[in-house]
C-alpha positions as a printed Julia matrix, in Angstrom:
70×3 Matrix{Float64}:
 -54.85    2.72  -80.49
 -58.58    2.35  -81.05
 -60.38    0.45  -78.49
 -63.48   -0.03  -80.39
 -62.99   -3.22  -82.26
 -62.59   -4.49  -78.49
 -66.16   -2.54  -77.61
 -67.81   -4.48  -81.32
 -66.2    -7.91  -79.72
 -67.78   -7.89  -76.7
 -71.46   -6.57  -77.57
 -71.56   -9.3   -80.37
 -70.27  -12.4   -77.66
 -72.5   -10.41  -75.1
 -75.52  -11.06  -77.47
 -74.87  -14.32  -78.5
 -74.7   -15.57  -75.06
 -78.1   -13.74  -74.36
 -79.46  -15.36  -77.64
 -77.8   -19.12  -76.16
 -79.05  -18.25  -72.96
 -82.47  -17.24  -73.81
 -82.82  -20.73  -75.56
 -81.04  -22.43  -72.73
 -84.2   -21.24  -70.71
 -86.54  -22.48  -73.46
 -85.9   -25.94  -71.72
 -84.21  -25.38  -68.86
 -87.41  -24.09  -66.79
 -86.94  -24.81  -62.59
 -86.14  -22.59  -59.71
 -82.67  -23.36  -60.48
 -82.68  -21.71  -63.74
 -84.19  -18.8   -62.24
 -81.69  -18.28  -59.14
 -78.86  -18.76  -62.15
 -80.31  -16.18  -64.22
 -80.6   -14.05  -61.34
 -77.37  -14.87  -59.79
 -74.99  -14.58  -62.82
 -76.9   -13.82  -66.03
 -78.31  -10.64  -65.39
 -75.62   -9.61  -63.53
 -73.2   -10.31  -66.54
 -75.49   -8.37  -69.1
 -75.55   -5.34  -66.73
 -71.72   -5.3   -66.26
 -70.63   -6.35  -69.97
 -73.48   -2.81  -71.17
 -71.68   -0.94  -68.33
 -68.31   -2.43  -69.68
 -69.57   -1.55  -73.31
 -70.38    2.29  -72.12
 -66.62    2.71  -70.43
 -65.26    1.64  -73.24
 -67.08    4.19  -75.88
 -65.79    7.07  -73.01
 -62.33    5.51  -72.93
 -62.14    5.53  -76.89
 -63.41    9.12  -76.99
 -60.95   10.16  -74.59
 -58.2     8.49  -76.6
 -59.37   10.84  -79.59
 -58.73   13.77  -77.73
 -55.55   13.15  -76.25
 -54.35   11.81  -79.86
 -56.54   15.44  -81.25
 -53.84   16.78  -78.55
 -50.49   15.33  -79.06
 -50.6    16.0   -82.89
């Protein structure tokens, strides 16, 4: 079982919602859009790369147990 066409999927939606976001901000400019960026936004990038880095472990620990069994 590989886990890193899961890992590919979520850094490529990650991005494109930073890419969607970042031009969200273009217009969307008040306080508001700064406490939501704050809030959520950030927050979300920092967990998915965290997400993204547990992953890349996970998959290399898959390898080794597979390396293992055969």
């Amino acid at each position: 079982m590989r886990v890193s066409g899961a890992k590919s999927r979520l850094a490529a939606i990650s991005k494109e919602l930073s890419l969607r976001w970042a031009e969200t901000r273009g217009y969307w400019k008040d306080a508001k859009a700064y406490e939501f960026d704050q809030r959520y936004m950030t927050e979300l990038f920092a967990r998915v790369d965290k997400t993204v880095m547990v992953i890349e472990k996970l998959d290399e620990l898959l390898d080794r147990v597979r390396g293992d069994c055969e």
